[in-house]
C-alpha positions in Angstrom: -21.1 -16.8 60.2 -22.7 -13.7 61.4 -24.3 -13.1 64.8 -26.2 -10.4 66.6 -25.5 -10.9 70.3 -25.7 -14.7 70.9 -28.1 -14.7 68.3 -26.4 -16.6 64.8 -28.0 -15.1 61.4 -28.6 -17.8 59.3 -29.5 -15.7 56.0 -28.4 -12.5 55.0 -27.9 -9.8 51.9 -24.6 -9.4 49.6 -23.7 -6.4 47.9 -21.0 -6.6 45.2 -19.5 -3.3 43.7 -16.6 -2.8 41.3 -15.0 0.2 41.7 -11.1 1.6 39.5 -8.6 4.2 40.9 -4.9 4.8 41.5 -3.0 3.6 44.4 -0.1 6.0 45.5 2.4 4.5 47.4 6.1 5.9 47.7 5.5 8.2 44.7 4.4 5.1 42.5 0.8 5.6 41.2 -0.5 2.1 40.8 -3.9 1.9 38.6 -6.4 -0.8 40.5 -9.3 -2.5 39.8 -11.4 -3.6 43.2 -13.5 -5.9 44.1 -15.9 -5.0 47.2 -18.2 -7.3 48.5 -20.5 -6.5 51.8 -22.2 -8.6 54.0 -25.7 -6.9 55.3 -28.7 -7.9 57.5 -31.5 -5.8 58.1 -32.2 -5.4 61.4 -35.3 -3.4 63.5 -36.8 -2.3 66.9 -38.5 -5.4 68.6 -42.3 -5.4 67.7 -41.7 -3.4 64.6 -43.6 -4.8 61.3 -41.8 -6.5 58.9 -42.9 -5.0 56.3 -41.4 -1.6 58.1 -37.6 -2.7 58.9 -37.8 -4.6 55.1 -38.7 -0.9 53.7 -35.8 0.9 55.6 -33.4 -1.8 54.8 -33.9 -1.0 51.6 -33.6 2.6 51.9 -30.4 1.9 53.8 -28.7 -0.1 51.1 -29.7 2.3 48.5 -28.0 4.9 50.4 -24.9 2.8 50.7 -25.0 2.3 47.2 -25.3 5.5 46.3 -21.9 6.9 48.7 -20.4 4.4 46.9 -21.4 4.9 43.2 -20.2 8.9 44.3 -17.1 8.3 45.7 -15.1 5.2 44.6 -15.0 5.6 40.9 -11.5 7.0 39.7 -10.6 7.3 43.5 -6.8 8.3 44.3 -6.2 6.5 47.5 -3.4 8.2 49.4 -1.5 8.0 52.7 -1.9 11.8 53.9 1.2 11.2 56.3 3.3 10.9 52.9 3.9 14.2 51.6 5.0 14.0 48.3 1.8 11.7 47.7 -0.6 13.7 49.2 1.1 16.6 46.8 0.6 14.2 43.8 -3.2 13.4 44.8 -4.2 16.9 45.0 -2.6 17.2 42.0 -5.4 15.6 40.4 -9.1 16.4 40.0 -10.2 13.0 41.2 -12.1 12.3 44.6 -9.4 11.2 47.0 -9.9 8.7 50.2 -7.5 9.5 53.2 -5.9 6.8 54.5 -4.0 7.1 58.0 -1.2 4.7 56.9 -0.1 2.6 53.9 -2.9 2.4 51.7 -2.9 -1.6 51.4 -6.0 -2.9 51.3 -6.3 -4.3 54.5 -6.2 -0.6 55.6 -8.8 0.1 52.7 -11.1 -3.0 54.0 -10.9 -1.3 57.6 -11.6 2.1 56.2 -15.0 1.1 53.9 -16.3 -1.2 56.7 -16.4 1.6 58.9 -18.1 3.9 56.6 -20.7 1.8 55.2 -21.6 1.2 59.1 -21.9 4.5 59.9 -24.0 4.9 57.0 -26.0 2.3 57.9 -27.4 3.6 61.3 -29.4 1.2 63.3 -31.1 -0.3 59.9 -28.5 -2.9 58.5 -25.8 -5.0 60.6 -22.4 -4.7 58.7 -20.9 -8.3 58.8 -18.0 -9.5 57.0 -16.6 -8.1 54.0 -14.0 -9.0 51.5 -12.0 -6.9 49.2 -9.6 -7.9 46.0 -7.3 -5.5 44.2 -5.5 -6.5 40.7 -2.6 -5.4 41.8 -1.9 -8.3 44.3 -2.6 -11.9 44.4 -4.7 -11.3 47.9 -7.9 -11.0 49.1 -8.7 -9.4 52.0 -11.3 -10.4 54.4 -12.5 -8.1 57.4 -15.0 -7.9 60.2 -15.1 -5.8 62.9 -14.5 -7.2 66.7 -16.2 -6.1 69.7 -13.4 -3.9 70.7 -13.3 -1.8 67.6 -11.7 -0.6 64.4 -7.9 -0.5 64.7 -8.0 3.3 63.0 -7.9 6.9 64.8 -11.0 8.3 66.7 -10.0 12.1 65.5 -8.8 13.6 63.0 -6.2 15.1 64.7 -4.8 11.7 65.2 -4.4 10.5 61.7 -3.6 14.4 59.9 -1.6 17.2 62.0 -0.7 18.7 59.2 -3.3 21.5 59.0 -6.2 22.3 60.9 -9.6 20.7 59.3 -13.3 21.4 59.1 -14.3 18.4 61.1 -12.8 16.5 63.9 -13.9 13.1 63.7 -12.6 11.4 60.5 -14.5 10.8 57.3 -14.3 7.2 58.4 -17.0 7.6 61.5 -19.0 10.4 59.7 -22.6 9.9 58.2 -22.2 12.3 55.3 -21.2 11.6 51.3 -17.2 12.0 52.2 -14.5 9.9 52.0 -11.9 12.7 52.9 -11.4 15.6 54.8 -11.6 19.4 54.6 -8.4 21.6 55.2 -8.3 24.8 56.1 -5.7 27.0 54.2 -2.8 28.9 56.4 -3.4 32.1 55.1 -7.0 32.8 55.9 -9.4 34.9 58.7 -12.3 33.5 57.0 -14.6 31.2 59.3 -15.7 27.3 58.7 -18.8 28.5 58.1 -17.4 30.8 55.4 -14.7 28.8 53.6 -17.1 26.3 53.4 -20.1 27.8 52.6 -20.2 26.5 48.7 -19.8 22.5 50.1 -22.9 20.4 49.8 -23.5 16.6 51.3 -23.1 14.8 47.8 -26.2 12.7 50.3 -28.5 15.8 50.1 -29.1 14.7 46.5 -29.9 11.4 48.0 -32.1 12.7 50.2 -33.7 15.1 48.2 -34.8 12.8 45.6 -35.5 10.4 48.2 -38.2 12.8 49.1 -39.5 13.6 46.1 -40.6 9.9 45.6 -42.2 9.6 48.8 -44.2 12.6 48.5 -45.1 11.5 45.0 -46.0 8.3 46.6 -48.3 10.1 49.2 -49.9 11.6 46.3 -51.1 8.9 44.4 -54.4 6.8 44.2 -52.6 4.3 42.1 -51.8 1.2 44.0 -48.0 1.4 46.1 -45.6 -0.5 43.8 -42.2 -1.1 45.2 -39.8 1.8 44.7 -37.0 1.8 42.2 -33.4 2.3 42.7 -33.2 6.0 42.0 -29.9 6.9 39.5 -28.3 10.2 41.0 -25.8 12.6 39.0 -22.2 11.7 40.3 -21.4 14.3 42.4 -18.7 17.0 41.3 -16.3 17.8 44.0 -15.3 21.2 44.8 -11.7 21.6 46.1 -10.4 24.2 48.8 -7.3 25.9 48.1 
């Protein structure tokens, strides 16, 4: 049952998304096939239309979507306290998602909850969300409590081993990320510098996000509702 305040929410919407990747644990690299499913109300300022917080709802879950349909596919989920697994993820040309322990799905569940709410700004109320790997019998159900995620605030607190781009973790961030950028030992260049070649994956979002609504502005043609727009995956570009 989800609530808002006292307030119980007696409907709400369900988003279901099947992602693969590889689980590395101990040096073990463990192909997985997931299961997400989210919990979502749309939610607006009192006195706004209906019509209104219905419209950026749906912009809202689109963008949700869309961070995942970039990210999770072929996702290495790694430990980045583990050394020799962190060595083995980078190893590969696949997105990675940087876990601050164990990456059991009950860390995972914690992780994408927190993401998709900061994603979803003050549109959409994450509620409970459920998560099932192949590679155990388990499923995983998760919600957060009014004290908070059980996961570091900083960066600092989850990944001392280098100094990094940004300090609060991917986890917390609105952006199209899932981990974090390191800076290399040996250089004098600036952030603004080594990083000047890395785009939001979400400017593409927002960018054709645009386009519609100006096209929409444009038109004489009666408003019909807006189609889920299909993005390029988005090619990550590492930093040695």
């Amino acid at each position: 049952m989800m609530k808002k305040g006292k307030q119980v929410i007696k409907s709400h919407m369900t988003l279901d998304y099947d992602f693969a990747g590889i689980r590395i644990q101990d040096g073990v690299m463990t192909p997985v096939d997931w299961n997400l499913s989210v919990n979502l109300v749309a939610v607006g300022k009192k006195g706004t239309p209906r019509e209104d917080i219905e419209k950026e709802a749906g912009l809202t879950y689109q963008k949700i979507y869309f961070w995942l349909d970039s990210n999770l596919h072929n996702i290495v989920v790694v430990d980045v306290n583990k050394v020799d697994d962190l060595y083995i993820a980078n190893l590969s040309s696949n997105l990675m998602m940087y876990c601050p322990r164990n990456p059991s799905d009950d860390t995972i569940i914690q992780l994408l909850h927190a993401k998709i709410w900061s994603l979803a700004s003050e549109c959409l109320i994450v509620g409970e969300i459920c998560l099932k790997g192949s590679d155990t019998s388990l499923q995983y159900t998760y919600d957060c409590p009014d004290e908070g995620y059980d996961l570091p605030d900083t960066v600092k607190e989850y990944y001392a081993d280098g100094n990094t781009r940004d300090e609060i973790p991917w986890w917390f961030r609105d952006d199209g990320f899932s981990f974090e950028f390191v800076r290399p030992d040996d250089t004098d260049l600036t952030d603004d510098e080594l990083f000047s070649e890395i785009v939001d994956p979400m400017a593409d979002f927002y960018a054709i996000l645009s386009q519609v609504t100006d096209d929409t502005e444009h038109t004489e043609e009666p408003k019909m509702p807006a189609k889920i727009v299909q993005v390029e995956k988005w090619t990550p570009k590492k930093v040695e």
